[in-house]
C-alpha positions in Angstrom: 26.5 -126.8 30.3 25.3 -126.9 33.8 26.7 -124.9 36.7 27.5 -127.0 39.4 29.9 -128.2 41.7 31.5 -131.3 40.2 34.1 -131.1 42.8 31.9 -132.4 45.4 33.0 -135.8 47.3 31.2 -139.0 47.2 32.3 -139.6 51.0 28.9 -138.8 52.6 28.8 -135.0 51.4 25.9 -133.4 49.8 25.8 -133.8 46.5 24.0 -132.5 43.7 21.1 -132.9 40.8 21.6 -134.9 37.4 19.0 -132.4 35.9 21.4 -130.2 34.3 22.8 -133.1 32.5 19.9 -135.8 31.9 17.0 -133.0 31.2 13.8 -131.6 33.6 13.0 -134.8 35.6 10.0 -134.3 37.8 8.1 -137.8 39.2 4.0 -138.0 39.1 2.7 -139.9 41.8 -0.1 -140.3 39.1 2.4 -142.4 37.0 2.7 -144.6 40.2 0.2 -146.3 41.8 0.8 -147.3 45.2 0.0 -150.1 46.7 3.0 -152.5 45.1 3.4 -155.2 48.1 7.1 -154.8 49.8 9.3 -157.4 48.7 11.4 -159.7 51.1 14.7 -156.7 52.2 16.7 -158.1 54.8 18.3 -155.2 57.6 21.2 -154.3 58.0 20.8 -155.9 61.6 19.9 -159.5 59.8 23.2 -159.5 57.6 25.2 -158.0 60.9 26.4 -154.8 59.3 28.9 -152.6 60.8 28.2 -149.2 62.7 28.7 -146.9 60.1 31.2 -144.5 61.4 30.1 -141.1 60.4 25.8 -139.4 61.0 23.5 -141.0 58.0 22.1 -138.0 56.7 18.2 -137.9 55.8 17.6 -135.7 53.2 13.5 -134.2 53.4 12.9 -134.5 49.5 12.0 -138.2 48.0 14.3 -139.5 44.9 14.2 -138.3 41.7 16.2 -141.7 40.0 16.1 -145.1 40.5 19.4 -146.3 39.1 20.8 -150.0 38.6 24.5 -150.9 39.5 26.4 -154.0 39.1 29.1 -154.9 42.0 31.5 -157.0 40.0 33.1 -158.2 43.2 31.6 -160.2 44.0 31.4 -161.6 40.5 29.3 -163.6 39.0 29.0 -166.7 42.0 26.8 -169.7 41.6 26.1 -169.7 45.4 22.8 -168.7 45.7 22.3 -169.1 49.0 21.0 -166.5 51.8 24.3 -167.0 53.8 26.2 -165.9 51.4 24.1 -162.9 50.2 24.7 -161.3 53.8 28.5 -162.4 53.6 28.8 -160.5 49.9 26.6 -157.3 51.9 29.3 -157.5 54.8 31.7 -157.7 51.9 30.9 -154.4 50.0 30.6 -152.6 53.2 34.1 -153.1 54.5 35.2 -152.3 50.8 33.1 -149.4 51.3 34.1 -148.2 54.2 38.0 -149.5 54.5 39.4 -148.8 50.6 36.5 -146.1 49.7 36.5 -144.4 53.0 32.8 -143.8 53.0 30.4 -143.9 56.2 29.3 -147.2 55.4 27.8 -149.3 52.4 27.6 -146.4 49.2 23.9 -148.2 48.0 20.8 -148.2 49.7 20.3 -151.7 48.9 22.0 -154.9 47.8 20.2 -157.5 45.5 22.2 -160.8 45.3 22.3 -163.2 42.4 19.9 -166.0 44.4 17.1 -162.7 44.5 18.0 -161.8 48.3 17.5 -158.5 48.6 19.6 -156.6 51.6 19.3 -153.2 52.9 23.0 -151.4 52.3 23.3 -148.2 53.9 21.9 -147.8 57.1 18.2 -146.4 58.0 17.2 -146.8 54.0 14.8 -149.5 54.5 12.9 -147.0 57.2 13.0 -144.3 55.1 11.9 -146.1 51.8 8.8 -147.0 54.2 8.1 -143.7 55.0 8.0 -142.9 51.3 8.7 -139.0 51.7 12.6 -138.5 52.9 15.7 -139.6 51.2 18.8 -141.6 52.8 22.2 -140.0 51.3 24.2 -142.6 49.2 27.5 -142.7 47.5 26.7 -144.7 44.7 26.4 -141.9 42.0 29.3 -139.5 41.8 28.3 -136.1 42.3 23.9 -136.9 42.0 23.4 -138.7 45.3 21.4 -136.3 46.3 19.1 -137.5 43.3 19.3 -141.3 43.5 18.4 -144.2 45.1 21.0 -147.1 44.5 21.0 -151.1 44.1 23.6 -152.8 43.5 23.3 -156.2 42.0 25.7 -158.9 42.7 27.7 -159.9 39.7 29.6 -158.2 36.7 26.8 -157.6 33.8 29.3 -156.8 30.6 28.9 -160.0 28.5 26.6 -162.1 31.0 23.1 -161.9 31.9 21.7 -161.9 35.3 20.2 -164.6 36.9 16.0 -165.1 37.1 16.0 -165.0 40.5 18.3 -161.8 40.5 15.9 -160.3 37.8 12.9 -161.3 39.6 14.1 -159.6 42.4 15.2 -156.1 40.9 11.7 -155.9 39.1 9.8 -156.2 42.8 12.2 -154.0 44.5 12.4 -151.6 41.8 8.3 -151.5 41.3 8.2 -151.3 45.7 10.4 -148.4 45.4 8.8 -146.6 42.4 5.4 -147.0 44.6 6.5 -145.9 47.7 8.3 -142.6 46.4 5.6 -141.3 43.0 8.6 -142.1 40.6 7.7 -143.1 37.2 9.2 -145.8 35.2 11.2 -143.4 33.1 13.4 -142.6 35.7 14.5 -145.9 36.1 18.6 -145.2 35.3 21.5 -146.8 34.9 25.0 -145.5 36.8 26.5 -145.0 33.0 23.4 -142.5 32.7 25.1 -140.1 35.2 28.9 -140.8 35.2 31.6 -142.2 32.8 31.8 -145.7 33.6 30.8 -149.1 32.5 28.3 -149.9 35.5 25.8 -151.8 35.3 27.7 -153.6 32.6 26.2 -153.3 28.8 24.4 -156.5 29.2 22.7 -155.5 32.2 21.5 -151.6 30.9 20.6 -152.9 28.2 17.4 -154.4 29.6 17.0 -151.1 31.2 13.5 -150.5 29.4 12.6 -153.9 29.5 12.3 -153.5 33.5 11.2 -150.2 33.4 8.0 -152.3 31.2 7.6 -154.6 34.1 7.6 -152.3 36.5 5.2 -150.2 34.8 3.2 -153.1 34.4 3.3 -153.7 38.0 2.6 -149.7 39.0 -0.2 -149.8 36.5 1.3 -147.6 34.5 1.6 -146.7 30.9 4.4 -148.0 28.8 7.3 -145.7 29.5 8.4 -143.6 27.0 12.2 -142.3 27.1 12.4 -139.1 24.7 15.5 -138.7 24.5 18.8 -140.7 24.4 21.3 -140.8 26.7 25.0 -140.0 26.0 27.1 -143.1 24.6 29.6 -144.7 26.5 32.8 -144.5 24.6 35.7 -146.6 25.7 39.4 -146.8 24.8 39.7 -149.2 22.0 35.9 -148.0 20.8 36.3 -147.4 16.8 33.2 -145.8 14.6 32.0 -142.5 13.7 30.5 -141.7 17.3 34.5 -141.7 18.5 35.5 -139.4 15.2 32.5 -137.2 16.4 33.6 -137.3 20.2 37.5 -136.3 19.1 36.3 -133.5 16.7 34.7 -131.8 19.6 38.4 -133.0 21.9 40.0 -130.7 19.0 37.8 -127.6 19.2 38.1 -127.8 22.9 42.4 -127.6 22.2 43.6 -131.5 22.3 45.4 -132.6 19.4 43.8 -135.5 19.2 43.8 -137.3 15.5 40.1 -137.4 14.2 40.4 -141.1 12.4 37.8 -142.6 14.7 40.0 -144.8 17.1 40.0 -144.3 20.6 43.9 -144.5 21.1 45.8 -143.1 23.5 46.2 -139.8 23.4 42.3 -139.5 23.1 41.7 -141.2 26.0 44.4 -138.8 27.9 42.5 -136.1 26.9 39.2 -137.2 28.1 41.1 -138.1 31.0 42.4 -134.3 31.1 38.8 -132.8 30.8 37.6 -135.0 33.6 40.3 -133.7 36.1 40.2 -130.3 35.1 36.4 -130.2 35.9 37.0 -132.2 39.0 34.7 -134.5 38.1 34.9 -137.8 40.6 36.4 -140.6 39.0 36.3 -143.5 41.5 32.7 -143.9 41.4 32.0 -147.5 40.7 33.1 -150.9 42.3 34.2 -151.3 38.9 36.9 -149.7 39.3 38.3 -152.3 41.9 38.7 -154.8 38.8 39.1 -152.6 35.5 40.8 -149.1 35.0 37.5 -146.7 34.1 40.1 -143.8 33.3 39.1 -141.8 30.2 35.9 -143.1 29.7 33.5 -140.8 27.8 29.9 -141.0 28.8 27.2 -138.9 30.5 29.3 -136.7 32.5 31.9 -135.8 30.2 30.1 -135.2 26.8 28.6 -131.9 28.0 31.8 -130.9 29.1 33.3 -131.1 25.7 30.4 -129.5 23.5 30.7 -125.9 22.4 28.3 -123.4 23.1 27.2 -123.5 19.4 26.0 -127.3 19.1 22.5 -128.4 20.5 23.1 -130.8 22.6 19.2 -132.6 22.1 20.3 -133.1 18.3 24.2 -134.2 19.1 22.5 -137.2 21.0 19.9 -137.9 18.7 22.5 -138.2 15.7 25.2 -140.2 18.4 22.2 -142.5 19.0 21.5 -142.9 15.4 
């Protein structure tokens, strides 16, 4: 498994690469063609955002990921309206910065359901001009230093986002892609680096359907994703991937029954691995609204595979 520091805070800290965990990642300017037209971001002046109360740190090294979040809360609003995009980005800030405890807003921008696109943390929209420096986040627990973050108003499990919200995320996503030499294959989803449910299964689901529009705006060639991602497993989650999942629990020392239900004491022992590795658990907004404890995805699996199973194959056969 990687060797890293998974005991690193979210609250403005350096943080460190996903590599380990989601392969070699390396972006080709060739892959991305500049020249994709900014989109309409609004400051952080224009939405009258806070001081953040703490340096923002500009890292000299572009993105590696792009990744997609969903807020939650807000939810899923029918006011479309520009006024209220820049209440909801004064809204996640003082969540930020009040219950989190982080310098200010965690994303580097904020992508409401009417398409209005706001700048989150401070200094991201100069930096994203600039197209060779990185603004620090706290959107992805312990890979910040790796990603650039949107958040998209709303909660994507069982609904789809709006047009205008799609719209937006394919320009700002494409403007973003352009600016930095990232390819579309590095378009992510939170669940890609940490065990939660963010950006809702609705919402990463049409993951590679945006990272085709994007490449279509970039001029690119169709993505192509070789390898799966871990599977999100959730208490209550039944099937062979959860008997898989507890057979590893059980080499690792948890008496855990292999019968393919994610009960109880399975998710106490993912739980269990999660602390011991001090891996951050309050990583998501989703976590305001819906208990993420012992959740198995992206962060945990390699945690819980011996030194004797490949972990390329164990995906390919969890996908399967």
């Amino acid at each position: 498994m990687a060797d890293f520091d998974r005991r690193t805070a979210l609250k403005g800290g350096l943080t460190v690469s996903a590599v380990g965990l989601l392969g070699t990642a390396t972006t080709s300017a060739a892959d991305a063609a500049p020249g994709v037209a900014e989109p309409k971001i609004y400051g952080t002046a224009a939405w009258s955002a806070r001081p953040p109360n703490g340096a923002i740190e500009v890292q000299n090294h572009k993105p590696t990921y792009i990744v997609v979040h969903h807020t939650v809360d807000p939810g899923n609003v029918t006011d479309y309206t520009l006024e209220h995009a820049f209440w909801a980005s004064r809204s996640i800030q003082n969540f930020h910065m009040d219950t989190r405890g982080w310098i200010d807003t965690g994303q580097q921008f904020t992508n409401s359901r009417g398409g209005h696109i706001t700048e989150g943390r401070h200094r991201s929209l100069e930096i994203l001009r600039g197209g060779t420096q990185h603004v620090l986040g706290a959107n992805v627990g312990n890979n910040n230093s790796t990603c650039i973050g949107i958040e998209n108003e709303g909660l994507y499990s069982k609904e789809d986002v709006t047009p205008a919200l799609w719209d937006s995320l394919v320009k700002l996503v494409a403007y973003i892609a352009s600016q930095y030499g990232i390819s579309p294959e590095f378009i992510k989803g939170h669940r890609d680096f940490n065990s939660t449910e963010c950006p809702g299964t609705v919402l990463y689901n049409r993951l590679p359907e945006l990272r085709t529009e994007v490449g279509k705006l970039l001029g690119a060639a169709s993505p192509k994703v070789d390898l799966p991602e871990w599977p999100l497993l959730k208490p209550g989650d039944t099937g062979p991937r959860v008997r898989t999942a507890q057979e590893l629990l059980r080499a690792r020392g948890f008496a855990v029954p292999v019968d393919g239900l994610f009960g109880q004491s399975t998710k106490d022992a993912v739980a269990a691995v999660a602390a011991r590795n001090g891996l951050e658990r309050d990583t998501c907004g989703a976590t305001a609204a819906t208990d993420e404890t012992g959740f198995l995805g992206s962060d945990v699996w390699p945690l819980i595979v011996g030194s004797g199973t490949d972990p390329r194959a164990l995906k390919a056969r969890l996908a399967g």
